[in-house]
PyMOL CGO cylinders between C-alpha atoms (Angstrom):
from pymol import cmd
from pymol.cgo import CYLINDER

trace = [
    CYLINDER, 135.02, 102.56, 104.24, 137.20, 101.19, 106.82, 0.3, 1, 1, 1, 1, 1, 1,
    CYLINDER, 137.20, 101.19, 106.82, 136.82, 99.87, 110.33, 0.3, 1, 1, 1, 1, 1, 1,
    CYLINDER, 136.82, 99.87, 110.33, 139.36, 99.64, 113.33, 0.3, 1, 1, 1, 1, 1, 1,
    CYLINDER, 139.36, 99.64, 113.33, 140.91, 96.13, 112.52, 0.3, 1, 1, 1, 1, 1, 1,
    CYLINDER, 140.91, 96.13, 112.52, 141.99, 98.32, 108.98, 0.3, 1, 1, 1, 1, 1, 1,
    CYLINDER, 141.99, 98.32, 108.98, 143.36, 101.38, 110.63, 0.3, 1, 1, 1, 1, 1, 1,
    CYLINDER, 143.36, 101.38, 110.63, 145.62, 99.39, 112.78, 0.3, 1, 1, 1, 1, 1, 1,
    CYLINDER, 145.62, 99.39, 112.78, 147.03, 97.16, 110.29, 0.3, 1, 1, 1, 1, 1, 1,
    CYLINDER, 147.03, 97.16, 110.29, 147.55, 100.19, 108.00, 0.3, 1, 1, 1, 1, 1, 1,
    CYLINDER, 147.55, 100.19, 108.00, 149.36, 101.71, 111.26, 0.3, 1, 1, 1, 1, 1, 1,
    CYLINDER, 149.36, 101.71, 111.26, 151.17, 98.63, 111.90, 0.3, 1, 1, 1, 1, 1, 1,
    CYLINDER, 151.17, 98.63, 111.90, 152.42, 98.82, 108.20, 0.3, 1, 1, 1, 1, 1, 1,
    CYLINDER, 152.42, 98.82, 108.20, 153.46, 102.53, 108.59, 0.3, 1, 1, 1, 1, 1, 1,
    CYLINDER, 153.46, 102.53, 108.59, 155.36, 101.56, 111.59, 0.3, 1, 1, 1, 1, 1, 1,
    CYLINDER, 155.36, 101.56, 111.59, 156.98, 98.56, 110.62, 0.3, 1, 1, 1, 1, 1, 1,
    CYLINDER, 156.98, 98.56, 110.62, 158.14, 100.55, 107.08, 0.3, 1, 1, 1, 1, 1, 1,
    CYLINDER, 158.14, 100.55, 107.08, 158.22, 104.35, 108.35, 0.3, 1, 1, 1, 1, 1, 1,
    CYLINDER, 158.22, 104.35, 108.35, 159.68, 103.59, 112.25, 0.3, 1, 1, 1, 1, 1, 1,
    CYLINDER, 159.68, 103.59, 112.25, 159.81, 107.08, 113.97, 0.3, 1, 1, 1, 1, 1, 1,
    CYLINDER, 159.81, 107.08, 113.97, 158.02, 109.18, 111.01, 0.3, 1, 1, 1, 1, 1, 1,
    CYLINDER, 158.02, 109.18, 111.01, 154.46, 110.10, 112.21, 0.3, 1, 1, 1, 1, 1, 1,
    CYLINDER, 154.46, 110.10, 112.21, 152.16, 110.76, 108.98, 0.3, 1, 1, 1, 1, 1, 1,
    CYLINDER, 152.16, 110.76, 108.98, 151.00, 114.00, 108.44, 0.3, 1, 1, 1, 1, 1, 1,
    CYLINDER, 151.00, 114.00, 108.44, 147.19, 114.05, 109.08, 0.3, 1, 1, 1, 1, 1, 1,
    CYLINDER, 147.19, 114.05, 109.08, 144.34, 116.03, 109.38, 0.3, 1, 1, 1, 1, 1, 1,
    CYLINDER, 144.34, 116.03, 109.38, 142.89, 114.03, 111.95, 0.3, 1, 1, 1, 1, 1, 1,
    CYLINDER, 142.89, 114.03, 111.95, 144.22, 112.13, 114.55, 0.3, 1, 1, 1, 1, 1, 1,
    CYLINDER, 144.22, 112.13, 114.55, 147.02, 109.93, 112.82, 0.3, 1, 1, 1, 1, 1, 1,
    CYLINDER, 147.02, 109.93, 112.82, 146.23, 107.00, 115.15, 0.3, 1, 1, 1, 1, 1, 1,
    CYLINDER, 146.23, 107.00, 115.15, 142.59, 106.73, 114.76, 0.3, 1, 1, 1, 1, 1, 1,
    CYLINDER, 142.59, 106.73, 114.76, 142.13, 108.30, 110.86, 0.3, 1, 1, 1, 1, 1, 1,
    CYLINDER, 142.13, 108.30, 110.86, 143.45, 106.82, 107.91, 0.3, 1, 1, 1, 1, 1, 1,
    CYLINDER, 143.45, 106.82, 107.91, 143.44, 109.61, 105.48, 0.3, 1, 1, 1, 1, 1, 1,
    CYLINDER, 143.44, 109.61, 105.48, 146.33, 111.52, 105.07, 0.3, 1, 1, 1, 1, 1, 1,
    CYLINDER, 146.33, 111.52, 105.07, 148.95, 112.76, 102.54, 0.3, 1, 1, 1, 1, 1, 1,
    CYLINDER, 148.95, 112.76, 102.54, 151.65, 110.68, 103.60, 0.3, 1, 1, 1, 1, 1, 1,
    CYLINDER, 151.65, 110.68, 103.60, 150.66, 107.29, 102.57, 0.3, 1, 1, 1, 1, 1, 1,
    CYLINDER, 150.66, 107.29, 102.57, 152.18, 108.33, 99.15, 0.3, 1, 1, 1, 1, 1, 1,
    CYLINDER, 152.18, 108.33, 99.15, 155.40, 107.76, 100.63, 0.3, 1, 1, 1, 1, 1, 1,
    CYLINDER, 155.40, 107.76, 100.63, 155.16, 103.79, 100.68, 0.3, 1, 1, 1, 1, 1, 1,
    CYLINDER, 155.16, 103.79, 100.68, 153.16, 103.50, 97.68, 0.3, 1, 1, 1, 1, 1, 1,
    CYLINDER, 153.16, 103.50, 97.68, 149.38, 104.24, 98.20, 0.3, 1, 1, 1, 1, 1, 1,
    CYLINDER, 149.38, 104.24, 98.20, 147.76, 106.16, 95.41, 0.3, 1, 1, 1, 1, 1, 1,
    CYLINDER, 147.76, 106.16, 95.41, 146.19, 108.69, 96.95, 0.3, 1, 1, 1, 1, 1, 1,
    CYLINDER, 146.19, 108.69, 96.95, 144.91, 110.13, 100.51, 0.3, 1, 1, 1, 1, 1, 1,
    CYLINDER, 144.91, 110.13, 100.51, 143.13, 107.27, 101.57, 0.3, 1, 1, 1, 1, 1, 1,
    CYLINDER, 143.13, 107.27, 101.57, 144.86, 103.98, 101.44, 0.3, 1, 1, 1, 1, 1, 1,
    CYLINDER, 144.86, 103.98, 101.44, 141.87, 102.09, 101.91, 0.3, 1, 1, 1, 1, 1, 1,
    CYLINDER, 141.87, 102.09, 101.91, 140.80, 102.72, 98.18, 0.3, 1, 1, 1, 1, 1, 1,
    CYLINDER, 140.80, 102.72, 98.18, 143.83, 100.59, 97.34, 0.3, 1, 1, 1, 1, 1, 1,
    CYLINDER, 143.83, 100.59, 97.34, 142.63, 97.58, 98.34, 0.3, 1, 1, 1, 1, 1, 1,
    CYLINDER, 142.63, 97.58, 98.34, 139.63, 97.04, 95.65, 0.3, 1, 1, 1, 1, 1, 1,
    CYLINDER, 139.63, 97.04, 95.65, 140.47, 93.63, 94.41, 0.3, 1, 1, 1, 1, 1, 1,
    CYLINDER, 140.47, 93.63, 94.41, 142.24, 91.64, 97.57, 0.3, 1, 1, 1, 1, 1, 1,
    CYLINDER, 142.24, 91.64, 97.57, 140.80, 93.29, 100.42, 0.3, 1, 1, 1, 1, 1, 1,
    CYLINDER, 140.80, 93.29, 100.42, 142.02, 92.46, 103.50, 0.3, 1, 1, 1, 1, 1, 1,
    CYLINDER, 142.02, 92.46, 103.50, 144.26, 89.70, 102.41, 0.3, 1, 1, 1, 1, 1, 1,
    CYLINDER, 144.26, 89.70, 102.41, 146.26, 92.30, 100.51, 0.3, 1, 1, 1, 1, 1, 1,
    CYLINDER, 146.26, 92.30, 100.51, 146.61, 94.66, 103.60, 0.3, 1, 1, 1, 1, 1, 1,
    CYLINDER, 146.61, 94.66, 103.60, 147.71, 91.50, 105.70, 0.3, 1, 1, 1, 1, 1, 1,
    CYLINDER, 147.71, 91.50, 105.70, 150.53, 90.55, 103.54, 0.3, 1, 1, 1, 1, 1, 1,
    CYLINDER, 150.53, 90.55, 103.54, 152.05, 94.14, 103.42, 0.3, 1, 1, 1, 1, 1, 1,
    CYLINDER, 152.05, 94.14, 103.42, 151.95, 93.41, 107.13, 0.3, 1, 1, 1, 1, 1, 1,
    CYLINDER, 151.95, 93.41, 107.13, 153.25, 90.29, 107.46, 0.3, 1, 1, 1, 1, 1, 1,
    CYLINDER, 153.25, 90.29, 107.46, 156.11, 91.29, 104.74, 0.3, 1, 1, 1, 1, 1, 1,
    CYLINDER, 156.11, 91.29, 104.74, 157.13, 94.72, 106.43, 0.3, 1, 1, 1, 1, 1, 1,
    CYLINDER, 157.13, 94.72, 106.43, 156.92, 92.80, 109.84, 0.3, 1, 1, 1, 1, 1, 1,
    CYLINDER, 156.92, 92.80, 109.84, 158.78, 90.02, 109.25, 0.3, 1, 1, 1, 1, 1, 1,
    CYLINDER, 158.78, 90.02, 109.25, 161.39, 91.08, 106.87, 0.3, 1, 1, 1, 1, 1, 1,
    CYLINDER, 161.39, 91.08, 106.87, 161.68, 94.97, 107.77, 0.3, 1, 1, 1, 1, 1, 1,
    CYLINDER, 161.68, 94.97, 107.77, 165.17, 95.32, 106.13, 0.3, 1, 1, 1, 1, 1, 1,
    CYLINDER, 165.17, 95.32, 106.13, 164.12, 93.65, 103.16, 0.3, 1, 1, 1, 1, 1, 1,
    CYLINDER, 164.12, 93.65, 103.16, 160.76, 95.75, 103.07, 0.3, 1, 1, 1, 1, 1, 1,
    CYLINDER, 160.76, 95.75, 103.07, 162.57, 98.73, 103.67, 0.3, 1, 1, 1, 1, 1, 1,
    CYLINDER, 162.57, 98.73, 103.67, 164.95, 98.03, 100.79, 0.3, 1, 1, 1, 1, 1, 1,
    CYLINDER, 164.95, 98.03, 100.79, 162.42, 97.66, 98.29, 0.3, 1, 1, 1, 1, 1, 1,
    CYLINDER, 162.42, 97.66, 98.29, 161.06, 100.72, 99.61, 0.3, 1, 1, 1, 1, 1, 1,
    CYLINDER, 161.06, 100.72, 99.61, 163.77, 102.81, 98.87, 0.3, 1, 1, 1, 1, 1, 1,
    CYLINDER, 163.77, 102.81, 98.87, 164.07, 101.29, 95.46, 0.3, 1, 1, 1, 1, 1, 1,
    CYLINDER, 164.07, 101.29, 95.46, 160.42, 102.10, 94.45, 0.3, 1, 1, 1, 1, 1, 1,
    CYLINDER, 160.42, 102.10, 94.45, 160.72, 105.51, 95.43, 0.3, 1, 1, 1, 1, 1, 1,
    CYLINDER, 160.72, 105.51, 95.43, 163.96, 106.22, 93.22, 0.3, 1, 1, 1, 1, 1, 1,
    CYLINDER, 163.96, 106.22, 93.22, 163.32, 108.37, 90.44, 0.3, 1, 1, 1, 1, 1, 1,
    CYLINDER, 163.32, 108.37, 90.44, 164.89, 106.41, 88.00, 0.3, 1, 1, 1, 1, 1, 1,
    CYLINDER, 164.89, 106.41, 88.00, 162.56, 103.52, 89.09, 0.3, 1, 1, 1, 1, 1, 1,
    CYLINDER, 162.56, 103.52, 89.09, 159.95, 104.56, 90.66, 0.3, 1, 1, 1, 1, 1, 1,
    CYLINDER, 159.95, 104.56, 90.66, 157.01, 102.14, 91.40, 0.3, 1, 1, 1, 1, 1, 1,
    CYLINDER, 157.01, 102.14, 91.40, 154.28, 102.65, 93.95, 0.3, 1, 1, 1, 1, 1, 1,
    CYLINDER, 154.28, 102.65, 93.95, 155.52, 99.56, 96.59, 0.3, 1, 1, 1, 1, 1, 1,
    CYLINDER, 155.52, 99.56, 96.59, 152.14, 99.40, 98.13, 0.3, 1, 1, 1, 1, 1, 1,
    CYLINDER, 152.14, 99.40, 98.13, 149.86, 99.49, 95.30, 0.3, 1, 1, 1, 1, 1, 1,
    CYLINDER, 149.86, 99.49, 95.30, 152.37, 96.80, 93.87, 0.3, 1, 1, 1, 1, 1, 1,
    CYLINDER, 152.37, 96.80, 93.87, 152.61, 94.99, 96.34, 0.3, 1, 1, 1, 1, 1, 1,
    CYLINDER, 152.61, 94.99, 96.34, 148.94, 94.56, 96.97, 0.3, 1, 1, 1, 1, 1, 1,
    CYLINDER, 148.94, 94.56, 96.97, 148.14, 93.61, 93.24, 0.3, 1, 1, 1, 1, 1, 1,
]
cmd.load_cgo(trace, "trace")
């Protein structure tokens, strides 16, 4: 389901949007994707991998490359999609 190129982008993205938040994981948080936290920048459900059905990698690398290069930006939009009054799920959009 995943391999170790995915689970460090998907930490690089955590880091880049989440900076000083550590996910809250079953397993080790640096070596295991799955955990509950990933709904807090958009992923549907436990295992952000399942996201990524239609654009693969490419998706995962542009959430990167976003959150990475324009953190304030990303971080912004973040906190928009998770208002209540707007919510949107910023990583499933932002994949698709």
């Amino acid at each position: 389901k995943s391999n170790q190129n995915h689970i460090e982008l998907l930490n690089k993205l955590w880091s880049s949007l989440r900076p000083n938040i550590q996910r809250n994981s079953d397993h080790d948080p640096l070596n295991s994707i799955v955990s509950i936290s990933w709904s807090d920048i958009g992923f549907q459900g436990k295992d952000p991998s399942t996201d990524f059905r239609g654009m693969g990698m490419l998706g995962l690398h542009q959430l990167v490359y976003f959150s990475e290069t324009k953190p304030e930006v990303a971080k912004s939009i973040l906190d928009t999609s998770n208002d209540p009054k707007r919510y949107f799920p910023f990583a499933a959009t932002g994949i698709n």
